[in-house]
Kinemage of the C-alpha trace (Angstrom):
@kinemage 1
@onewidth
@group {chain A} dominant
@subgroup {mainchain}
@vectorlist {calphas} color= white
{ca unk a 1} P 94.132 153.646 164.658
{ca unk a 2} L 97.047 153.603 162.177
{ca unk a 3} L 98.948 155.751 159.915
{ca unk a 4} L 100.982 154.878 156.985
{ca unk a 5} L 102.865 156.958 154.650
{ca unk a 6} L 104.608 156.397 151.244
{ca unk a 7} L 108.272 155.610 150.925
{ca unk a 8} L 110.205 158.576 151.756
{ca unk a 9} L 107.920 160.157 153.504
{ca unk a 10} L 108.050 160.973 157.459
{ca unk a 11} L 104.833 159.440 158.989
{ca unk a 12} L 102.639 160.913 161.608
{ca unk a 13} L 100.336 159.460 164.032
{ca unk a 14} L 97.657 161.366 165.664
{ca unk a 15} L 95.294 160.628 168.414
{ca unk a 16} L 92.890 162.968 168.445
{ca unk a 17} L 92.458 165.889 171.042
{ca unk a 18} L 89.539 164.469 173.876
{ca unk a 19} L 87.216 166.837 175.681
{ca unk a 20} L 88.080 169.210 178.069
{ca unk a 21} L 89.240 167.671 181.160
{ca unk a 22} L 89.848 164.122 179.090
{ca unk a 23} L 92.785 162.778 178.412
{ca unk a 24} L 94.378 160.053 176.038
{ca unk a 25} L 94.826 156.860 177.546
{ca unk a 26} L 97.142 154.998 175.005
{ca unk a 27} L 96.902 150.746 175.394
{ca unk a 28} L 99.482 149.475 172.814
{ca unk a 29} L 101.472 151.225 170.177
{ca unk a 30} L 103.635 149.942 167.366
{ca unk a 31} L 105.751 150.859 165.014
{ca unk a 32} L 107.152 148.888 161.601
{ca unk a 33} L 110.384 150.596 158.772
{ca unk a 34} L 110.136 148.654 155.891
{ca unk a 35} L 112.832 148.312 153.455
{ca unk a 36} L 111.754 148.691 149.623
{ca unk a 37} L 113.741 147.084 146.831
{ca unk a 38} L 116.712 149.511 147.190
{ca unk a 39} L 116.994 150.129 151.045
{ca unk a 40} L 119.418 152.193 152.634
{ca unk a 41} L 120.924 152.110 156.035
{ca unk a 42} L 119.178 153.631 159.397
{ca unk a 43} L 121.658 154.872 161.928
{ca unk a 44} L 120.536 156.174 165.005
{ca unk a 45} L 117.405 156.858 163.717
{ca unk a 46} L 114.903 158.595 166.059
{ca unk a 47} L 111.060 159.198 166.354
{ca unk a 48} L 109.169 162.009 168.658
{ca unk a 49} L 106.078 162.618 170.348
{ca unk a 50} L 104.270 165.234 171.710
{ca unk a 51} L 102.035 165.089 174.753
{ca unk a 52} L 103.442 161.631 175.597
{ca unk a 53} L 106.208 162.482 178.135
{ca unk a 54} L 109.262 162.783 174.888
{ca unk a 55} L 108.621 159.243 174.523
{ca unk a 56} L 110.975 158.280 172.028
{ca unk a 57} L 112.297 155.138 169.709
{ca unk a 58} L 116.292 155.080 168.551
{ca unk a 59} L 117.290 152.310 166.250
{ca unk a 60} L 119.153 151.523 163.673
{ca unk a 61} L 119.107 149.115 161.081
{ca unk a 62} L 120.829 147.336 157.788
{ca unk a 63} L 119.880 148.385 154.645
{ca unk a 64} L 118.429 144.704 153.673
{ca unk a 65} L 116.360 145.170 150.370
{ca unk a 66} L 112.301 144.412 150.773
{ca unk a 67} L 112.168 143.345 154.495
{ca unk a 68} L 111.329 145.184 157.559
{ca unk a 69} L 113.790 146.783 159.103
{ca unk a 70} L 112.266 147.042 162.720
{ca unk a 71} L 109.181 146.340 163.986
{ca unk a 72} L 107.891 146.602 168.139
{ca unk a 73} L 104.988 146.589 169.601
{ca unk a 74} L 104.621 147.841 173.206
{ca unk a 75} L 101.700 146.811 175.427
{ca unk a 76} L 101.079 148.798 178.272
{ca unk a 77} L 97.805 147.592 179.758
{ca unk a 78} L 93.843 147.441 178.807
{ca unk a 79} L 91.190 149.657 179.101
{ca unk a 80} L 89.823 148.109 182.344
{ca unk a 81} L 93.406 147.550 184.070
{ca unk a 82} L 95.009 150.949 183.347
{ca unk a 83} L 97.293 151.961 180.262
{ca unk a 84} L 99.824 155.189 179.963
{ca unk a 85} L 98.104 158.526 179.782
{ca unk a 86} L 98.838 161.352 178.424
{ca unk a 87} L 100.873 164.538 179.913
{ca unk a 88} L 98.384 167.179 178.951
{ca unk a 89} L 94.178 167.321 179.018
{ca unk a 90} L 92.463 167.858 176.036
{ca unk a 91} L 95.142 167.737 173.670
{ca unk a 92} L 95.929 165.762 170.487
{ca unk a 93} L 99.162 162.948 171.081
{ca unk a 94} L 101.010 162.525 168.188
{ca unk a 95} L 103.767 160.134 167.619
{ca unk a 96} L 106.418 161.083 164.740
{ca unk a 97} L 108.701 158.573 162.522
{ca unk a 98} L 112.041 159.941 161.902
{ca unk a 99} L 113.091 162.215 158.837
{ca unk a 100} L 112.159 160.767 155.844
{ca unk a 101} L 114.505 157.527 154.949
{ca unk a 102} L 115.386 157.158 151.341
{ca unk a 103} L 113.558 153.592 150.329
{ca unk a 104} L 111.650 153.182 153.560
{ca unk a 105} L 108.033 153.644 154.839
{ca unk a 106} L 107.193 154.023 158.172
{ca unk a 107} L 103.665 152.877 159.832
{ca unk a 108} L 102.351 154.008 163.164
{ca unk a 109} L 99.522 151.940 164.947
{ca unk a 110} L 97.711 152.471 168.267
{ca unk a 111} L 95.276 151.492 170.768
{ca unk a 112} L 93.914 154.082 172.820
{ca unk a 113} L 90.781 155.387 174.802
{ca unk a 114} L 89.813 159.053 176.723
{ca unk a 115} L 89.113 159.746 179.773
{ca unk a 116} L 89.050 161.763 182.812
């Protein structure tokens, strides 16, 4: 699942709310700034979450015109071996870019399953 929002525009990612009981189990997660043509500086920029322990990014980065400013991918297991679940059952885990950054857009992607 991914979520991508325009330039300018704070971008949310939501995994949706499992059954009673359930929980989200999330496998990988990434997350990509992209300059556009006029960039601007990041400084201590930081993304939220909710349900997810305040799992958090910080970062900053140089305003470079049309390249990505940072982009990480964390892999915390498989759906057989065990990845990181959730804090709360049956409720929706959202991860949250930072404010809106003049010239950048922001994309979310994760890999996730429910279960008890």
């Amino acid at each position: 699942i991914t979520a991508t929002a325009a330039v300018n525009t704070q971008t949310t990612l939501t995994l949706p709310a499992p059954a009673a009981g359930q929980y989200v189990y999330v496998c990988s997660l990434f997350f990509i700034a992209s300059n556009d043509g006029t960039s601007t500086v990041q400084t201590n920029a930081v993304t939220t979450s909710t349900n997810f322990n305040a799992w958090a990014i910080k970062f900053s980065a140089p305003a470079t015109a049309n390249t990505t400013a940072f982009n990480q991918t964390w892999d915390w297991g498989t759906p057989g071996a065990g990845c990181v679940k959730s804090t709360a059952a049956a409720t929706a885990t959202t991860f949250v870019s930072p404010a809106a950054g003049a010239a950048i857009a922001y994309t979310w992607g994760a890999t996730y399953y429910t279960g008890a």
